[in-house]
mmCIF file of the C-alpha atoms, coordinates in Angstrom:
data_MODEL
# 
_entry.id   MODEL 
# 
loop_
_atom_site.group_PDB 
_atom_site.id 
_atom_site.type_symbol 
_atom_site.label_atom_id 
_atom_site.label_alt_id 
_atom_site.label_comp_id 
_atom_site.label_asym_id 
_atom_site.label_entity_id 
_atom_site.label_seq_id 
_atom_site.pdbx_PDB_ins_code 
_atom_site.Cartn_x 
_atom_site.Cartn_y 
_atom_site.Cartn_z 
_atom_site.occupancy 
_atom_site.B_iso_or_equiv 
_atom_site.pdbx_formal_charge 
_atom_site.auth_seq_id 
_atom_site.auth_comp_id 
_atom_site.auth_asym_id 
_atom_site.auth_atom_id 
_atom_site.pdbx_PDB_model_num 
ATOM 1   C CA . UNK A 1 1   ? 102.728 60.197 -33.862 1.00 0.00 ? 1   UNK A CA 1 
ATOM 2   C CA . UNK A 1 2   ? 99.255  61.195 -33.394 1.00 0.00 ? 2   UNK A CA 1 
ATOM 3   C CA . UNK A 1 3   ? 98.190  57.437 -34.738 1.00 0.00 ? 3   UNK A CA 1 
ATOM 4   C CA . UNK A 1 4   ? 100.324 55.717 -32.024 1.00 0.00 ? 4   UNK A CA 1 
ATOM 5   C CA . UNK A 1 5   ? 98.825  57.723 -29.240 1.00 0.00 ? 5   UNK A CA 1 
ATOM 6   C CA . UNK A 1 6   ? 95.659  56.562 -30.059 1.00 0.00 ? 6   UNK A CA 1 
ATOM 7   C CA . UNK A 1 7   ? 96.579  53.108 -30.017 1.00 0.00 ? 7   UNK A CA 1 
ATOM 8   C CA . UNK A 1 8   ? 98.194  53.580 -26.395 1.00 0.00 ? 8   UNK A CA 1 
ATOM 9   C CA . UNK A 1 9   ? 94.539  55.676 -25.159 1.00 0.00 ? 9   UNK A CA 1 
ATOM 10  C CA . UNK A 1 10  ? 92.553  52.719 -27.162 1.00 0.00 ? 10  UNK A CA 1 
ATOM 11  C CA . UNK A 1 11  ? 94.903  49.714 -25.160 1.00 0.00 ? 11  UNK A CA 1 
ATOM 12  C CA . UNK A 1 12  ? 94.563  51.594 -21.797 1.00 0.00 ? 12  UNK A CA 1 
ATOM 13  C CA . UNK A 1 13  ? 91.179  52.023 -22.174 1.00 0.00 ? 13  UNK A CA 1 
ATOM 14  C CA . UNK A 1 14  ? 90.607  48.375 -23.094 1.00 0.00 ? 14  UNK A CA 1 
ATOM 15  C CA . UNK A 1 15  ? 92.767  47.388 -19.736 1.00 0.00 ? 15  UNK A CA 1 
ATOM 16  C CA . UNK A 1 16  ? 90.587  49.825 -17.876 1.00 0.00 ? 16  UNK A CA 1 
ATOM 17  C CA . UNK A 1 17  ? 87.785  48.054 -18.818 1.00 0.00 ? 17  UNK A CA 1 
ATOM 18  C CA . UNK A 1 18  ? 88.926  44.871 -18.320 1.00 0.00 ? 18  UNK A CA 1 
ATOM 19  C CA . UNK A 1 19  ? 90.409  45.596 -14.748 1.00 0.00 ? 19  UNK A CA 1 
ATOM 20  C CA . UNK A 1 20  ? 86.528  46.965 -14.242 1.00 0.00 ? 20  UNK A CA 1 
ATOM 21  C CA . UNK A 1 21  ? 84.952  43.588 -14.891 1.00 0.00 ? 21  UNK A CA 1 
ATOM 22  C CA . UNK A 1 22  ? 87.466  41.620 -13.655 1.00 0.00 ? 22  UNK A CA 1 
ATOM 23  C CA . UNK A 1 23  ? 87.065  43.191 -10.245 1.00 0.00 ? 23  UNK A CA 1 
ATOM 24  C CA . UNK A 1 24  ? 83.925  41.705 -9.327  1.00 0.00 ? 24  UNK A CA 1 
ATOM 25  C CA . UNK A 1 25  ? 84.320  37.948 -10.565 1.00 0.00 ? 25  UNK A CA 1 
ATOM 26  C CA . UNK A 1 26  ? 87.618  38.268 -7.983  1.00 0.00 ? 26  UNK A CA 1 
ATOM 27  C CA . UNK A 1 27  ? 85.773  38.726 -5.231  1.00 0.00 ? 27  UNK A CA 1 
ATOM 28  C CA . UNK A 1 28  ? 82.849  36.340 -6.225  1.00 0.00 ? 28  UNK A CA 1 
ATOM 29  C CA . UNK A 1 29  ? 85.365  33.627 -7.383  1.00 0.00 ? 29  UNK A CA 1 
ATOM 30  C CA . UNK A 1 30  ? 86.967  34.208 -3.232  1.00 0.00 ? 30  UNK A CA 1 
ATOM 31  C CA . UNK A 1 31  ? 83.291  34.540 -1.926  1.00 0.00 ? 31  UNK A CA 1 
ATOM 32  C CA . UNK A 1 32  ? 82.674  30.702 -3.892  1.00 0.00 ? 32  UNK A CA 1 
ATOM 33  C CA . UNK A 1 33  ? 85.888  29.125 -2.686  1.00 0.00 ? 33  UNK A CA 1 
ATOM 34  C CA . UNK A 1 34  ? 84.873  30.340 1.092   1.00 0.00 ? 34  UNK A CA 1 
ATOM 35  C CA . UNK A 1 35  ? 81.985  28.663 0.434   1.00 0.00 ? 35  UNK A CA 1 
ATOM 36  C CA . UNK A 1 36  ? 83.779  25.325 -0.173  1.00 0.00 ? 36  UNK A CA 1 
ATOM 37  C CA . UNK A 1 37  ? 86.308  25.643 2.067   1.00 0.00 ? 37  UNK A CA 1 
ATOM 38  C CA . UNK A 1 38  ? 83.155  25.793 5.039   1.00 0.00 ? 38  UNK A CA 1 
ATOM 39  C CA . UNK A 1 39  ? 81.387  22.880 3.591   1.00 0.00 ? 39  UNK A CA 1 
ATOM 40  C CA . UNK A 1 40  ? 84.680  20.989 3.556   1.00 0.00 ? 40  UNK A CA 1 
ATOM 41  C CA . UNK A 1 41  ? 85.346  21.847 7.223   1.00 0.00 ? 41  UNK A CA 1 
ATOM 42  C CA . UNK A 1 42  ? 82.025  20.855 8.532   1.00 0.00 ? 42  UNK A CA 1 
ATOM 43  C CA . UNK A 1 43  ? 82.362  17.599 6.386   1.00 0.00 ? 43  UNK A CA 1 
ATOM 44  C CA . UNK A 1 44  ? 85.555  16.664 8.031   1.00 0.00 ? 44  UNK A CA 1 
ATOM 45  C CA . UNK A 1 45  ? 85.169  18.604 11.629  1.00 0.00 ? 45  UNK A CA 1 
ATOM 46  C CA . UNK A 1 46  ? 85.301  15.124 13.535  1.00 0.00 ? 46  UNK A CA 1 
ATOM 47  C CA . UNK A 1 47  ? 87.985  13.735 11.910  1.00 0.00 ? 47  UNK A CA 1 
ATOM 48  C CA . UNK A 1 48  ? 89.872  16.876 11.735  1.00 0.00 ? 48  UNK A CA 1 
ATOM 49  C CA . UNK A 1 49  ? 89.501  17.119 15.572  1.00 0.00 ? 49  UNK A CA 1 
ATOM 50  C CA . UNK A 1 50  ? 90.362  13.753 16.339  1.00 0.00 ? 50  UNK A CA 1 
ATOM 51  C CA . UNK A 1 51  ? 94.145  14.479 14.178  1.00 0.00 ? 51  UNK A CA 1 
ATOM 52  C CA . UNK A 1 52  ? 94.231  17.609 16.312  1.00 0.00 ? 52  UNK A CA 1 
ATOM 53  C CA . UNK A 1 53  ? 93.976  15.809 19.676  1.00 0.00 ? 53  UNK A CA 1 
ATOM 54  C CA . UNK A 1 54  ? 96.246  13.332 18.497  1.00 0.00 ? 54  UNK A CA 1 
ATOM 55  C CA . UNK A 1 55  ? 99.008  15.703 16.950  1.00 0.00 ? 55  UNK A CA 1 
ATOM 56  C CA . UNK A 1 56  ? 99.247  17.902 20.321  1.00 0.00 ? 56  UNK A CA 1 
ATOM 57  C CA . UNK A 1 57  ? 99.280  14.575 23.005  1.00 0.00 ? 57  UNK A CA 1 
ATOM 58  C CA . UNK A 1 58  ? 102.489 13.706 20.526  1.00 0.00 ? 58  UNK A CA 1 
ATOM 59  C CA . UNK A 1 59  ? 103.926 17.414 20.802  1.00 0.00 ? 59  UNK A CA 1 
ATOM 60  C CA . UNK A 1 60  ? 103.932 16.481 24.786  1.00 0.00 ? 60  UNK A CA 1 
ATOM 61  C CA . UNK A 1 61  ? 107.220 16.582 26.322  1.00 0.00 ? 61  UNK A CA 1 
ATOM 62  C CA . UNK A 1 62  ? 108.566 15.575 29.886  1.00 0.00 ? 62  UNK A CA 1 
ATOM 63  C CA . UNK A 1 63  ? 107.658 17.715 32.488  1.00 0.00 ? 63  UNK A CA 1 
ATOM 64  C CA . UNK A 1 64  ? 104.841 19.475 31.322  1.00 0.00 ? 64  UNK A CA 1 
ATOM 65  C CA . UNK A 1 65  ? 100.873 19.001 31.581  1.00 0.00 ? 65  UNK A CA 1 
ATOM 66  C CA . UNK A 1 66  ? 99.323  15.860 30.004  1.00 0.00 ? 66  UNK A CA 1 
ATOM 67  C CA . UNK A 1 67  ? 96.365  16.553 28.440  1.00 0.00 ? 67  UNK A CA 1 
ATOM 68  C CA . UNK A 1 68  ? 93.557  14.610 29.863  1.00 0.00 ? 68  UNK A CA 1 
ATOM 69  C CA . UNK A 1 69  ? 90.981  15.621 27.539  1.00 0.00 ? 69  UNK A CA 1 
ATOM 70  C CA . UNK A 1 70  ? 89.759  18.497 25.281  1.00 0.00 ? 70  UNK A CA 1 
ATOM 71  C CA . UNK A 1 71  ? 86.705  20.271 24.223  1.00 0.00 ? 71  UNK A CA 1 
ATOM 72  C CA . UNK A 1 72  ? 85.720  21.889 21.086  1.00 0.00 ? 72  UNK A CA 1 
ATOM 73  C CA . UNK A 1 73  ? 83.276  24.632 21.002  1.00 0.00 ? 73  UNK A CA 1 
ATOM 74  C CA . UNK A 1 74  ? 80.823  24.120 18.352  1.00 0.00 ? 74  UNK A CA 1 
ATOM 75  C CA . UNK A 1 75  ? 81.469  28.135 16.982  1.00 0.00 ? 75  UNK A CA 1 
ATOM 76  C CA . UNK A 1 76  ? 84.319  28.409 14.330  1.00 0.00 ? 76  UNK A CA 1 
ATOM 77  C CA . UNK A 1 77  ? 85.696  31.957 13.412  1.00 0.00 ? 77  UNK A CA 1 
ATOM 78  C CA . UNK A 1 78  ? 87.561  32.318 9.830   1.00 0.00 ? 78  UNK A CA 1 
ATOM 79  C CA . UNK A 1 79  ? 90.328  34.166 9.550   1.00 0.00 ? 79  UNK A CA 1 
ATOM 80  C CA . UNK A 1 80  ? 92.251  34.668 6.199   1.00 0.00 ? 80  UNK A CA 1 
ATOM 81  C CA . UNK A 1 81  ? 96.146  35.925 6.646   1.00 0.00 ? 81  UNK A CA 1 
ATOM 82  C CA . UNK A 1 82  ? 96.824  39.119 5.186   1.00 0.00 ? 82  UNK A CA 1 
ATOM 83  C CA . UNK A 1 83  ? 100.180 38.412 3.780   1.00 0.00 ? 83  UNK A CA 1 
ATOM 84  C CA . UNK A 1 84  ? 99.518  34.967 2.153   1.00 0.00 ? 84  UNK A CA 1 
ATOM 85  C CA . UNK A 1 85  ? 96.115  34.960 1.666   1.00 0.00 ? 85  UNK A CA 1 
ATOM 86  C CA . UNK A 1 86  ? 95.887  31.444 3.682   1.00 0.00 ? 86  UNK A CA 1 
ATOM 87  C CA . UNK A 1 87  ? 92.598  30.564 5.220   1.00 0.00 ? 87  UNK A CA 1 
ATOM 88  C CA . UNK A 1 88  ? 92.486  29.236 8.903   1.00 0.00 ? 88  UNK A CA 1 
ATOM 89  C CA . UNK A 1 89  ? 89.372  28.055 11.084  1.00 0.00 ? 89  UNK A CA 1 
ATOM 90  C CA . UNK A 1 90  ? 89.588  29.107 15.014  1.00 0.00 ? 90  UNK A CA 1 
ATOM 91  C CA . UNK A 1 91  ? 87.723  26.775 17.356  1.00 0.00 ? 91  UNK A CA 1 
ATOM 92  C CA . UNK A 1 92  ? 87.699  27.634 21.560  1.00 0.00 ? 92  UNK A CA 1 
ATOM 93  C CA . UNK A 1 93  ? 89.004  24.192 22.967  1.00 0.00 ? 93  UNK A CA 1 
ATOM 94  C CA . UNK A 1 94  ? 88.870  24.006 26.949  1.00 0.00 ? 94  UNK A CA 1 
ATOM 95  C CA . UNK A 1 95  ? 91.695  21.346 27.614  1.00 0.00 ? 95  UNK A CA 1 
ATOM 96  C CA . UNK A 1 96  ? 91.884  19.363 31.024  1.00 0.00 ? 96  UNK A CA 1 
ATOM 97  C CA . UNK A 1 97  ? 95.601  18.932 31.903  1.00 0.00 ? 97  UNK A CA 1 
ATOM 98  C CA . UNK A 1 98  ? 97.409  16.473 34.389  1.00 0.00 ? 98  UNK A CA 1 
ATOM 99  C CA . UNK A 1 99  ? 99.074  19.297 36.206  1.00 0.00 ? 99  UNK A CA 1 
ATOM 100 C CA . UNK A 1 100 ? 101.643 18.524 38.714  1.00 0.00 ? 100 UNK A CA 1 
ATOM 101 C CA . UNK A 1 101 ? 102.559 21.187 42.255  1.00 0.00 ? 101 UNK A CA 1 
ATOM 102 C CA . UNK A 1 102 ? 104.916 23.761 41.568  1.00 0.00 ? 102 UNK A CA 1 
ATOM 103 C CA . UNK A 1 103 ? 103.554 23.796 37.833  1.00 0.00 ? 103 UNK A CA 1 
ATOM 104 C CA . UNK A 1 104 ? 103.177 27.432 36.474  1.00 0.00 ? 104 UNK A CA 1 
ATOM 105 C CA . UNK A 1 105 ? 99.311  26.588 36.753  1.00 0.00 ? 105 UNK A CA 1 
ATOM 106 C CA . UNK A 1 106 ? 99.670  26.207 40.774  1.00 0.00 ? 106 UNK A CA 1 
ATOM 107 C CA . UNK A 1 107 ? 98.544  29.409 42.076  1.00 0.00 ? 107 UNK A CA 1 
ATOM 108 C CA . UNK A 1 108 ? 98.585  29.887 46.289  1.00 0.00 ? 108 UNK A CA 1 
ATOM 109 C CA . UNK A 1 109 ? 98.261  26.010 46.280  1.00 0.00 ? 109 UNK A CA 1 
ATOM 110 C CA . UNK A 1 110 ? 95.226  26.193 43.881  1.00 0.00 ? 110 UNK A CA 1 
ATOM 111 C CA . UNK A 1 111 ? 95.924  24.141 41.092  1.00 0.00 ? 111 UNK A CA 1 
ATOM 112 C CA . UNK A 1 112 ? 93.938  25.059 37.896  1.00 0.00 ? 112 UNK A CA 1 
ATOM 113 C CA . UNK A 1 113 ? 93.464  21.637 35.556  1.00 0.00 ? 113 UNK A CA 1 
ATOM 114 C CA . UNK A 1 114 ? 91.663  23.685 32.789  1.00 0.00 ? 114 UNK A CA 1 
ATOM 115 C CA . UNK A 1 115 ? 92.946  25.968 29.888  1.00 0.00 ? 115 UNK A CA 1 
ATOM 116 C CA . UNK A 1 116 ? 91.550  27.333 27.547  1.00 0.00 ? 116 UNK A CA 1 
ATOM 117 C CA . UNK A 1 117 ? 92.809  27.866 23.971  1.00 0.00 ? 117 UNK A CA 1 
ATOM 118 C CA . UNK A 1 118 ? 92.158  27.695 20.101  1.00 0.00 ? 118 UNK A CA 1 
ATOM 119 C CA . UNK A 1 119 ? 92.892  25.174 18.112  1.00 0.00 ? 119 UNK A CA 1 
ATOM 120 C CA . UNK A 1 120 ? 94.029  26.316 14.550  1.00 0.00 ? 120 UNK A CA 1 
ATOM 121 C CA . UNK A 1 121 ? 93.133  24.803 11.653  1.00 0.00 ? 121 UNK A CA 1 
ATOM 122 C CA . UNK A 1 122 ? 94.893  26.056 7.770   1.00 0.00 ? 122 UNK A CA 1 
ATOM 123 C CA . UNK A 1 123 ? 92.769  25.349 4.641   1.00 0.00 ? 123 UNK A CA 1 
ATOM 124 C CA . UNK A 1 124 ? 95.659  23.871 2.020   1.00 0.00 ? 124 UNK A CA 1 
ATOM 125 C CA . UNK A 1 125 ? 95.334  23.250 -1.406  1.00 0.00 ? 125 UNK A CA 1 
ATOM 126 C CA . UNK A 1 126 ? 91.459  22.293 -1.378  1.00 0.00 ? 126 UNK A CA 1 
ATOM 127 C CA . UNK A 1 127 ? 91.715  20.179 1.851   1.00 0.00 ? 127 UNK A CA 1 
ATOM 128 C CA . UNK A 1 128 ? 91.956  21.031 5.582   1.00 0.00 ? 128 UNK A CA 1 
ATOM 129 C CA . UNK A 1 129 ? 94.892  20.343 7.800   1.00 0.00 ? 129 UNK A CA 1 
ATOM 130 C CA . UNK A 1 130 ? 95.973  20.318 11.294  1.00 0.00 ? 130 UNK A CA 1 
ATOM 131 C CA . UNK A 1 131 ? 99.251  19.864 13.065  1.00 0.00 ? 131 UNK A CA 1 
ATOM 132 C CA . UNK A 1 132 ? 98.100  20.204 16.493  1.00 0.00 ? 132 UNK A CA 1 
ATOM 133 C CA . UNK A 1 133 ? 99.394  23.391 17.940  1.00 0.00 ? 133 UNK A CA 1 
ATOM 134 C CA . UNK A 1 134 ? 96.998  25.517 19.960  1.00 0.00 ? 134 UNK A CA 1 
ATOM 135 C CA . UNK A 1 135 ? 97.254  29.098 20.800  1.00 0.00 ? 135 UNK A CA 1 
ATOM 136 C CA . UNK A 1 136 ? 97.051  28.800 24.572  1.00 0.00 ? 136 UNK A CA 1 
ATOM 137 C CA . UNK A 1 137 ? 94.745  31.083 26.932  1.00 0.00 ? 137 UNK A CA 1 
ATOM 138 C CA . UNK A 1 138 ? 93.286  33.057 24.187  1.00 0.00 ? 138 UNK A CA 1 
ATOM 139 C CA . UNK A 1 139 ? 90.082  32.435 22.733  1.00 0.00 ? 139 UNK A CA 1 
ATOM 140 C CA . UNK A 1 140 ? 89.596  32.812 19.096  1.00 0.00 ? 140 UNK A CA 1 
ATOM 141 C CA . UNK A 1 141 ? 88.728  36.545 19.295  1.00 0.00 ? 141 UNK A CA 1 
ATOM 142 C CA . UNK A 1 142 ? 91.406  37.600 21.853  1.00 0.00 ? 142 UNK A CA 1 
ATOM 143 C CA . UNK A 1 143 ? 93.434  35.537 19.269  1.00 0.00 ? 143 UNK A CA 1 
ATOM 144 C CA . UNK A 1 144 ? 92.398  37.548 16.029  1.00 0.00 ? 144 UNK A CA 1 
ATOM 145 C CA . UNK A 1 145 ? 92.296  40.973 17.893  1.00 0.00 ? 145 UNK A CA 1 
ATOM 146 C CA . UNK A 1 146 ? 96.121  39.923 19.022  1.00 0.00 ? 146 UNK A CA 1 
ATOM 147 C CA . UNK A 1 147 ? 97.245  39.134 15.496  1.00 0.00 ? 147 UNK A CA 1 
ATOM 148 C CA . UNK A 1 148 ? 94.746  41.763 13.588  1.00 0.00 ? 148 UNK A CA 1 
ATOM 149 C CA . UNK A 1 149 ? 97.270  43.458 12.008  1.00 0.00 ? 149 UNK A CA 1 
ATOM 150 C CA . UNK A 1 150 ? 98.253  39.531 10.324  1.00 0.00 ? 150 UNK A CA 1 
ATOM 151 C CA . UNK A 1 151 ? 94.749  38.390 10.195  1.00 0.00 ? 151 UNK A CA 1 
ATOM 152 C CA . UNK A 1 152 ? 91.555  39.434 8.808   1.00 0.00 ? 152 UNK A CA 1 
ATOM 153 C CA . UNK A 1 153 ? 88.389  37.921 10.021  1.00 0.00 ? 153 UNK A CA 1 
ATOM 154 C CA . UNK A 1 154 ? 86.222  36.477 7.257   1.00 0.00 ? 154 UNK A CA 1 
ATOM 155 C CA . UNK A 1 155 ? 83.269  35.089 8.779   1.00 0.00 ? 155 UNK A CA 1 
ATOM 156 C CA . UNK A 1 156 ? 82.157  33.266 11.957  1.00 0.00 ? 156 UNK A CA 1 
ATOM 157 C CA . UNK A 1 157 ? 79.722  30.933 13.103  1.00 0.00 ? 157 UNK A CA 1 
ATOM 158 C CA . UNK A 1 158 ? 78.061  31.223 16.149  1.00 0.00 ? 158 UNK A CA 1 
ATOM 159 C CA . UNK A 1 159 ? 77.640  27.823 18.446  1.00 0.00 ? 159 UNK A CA 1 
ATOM 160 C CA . UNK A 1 160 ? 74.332  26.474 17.450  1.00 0.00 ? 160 UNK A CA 1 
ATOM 161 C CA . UNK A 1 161 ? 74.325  27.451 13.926  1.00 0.00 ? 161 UNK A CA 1 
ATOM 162 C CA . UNK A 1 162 ? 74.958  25.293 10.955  1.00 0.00 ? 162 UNK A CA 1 
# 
């Protein structure tokens, strides 16, 4: 009896241990895949912008505003969800629309052909992805402090930084 409890103090000791050391290469193996995943998204920003443009001018459908044109700010925020872990870039895009009278846009006859949104883009199995959905009149930060209790910000790049 008294053998076998040392056995169980010696194996919960050894997981104790193990749990200890284990802890920090976690985070540093997370802190080195982060690291990737940014160099990857600045590698392919253009081309990952161009797909987005494309992907939401196909999502179009009758009656509402065409997009005439859209804008990337040159900050990215990095969010990671909280339940699976996913990583996502935010970028601000200012889109110019084709709006039409009587749109939800046309306010006391003033018709507003700019919007403002961020365009989401999911880091997915070592490569970065698009499918063209925006979240629409938020900004990346009104966007995160929406969704904070789904999102965690990571990091976040400031325009004019590299």
């Amino acid at each position: 009896m008294i053998e076998s409890w040392w056995i169980v103090l010696t194996a919960a000791v050894v997981v104790g241990v193990l749990v200890y050391v284990a802890w920090p290469l976690k985070k540093t193996s997370r802190q080195v895949q982060f690291a990737r995943a940014r160099r990857e998204f600045h590698r392919h920003r253009e081309w990952l912008e161009a797909k987005f443009i494309r992907l939401a001018a196909a999502r179009a459908t009758e009656g509402s505003p065409r997009w005439d044109d859209c804008y990337f700010d040159d900050a990215v925020a990095y969010v990671r969800n909280r339940n699976t872990n996913e990583l996502s870039a935010f970028v601000e895009v200012t889109v110019a629309v084709d709006d039409f009278p009587g749109s939800p846009t046309d306010v006391g006859g003033i018709v507003s052909n700019v919007r403002v949104g961020t365009a989401v883009f999911r880091y997915d199995r070592d490569r970065w992805e698009t499918d063209g959905r925006a979240i629409l009149n938020l900004s990346p930060a009104e966007a995160i402090r929406l969704y904070r209790n789904d999102l965690e910000m990571i990091d976040q790049e400031l325009a004019g930084r590299t």
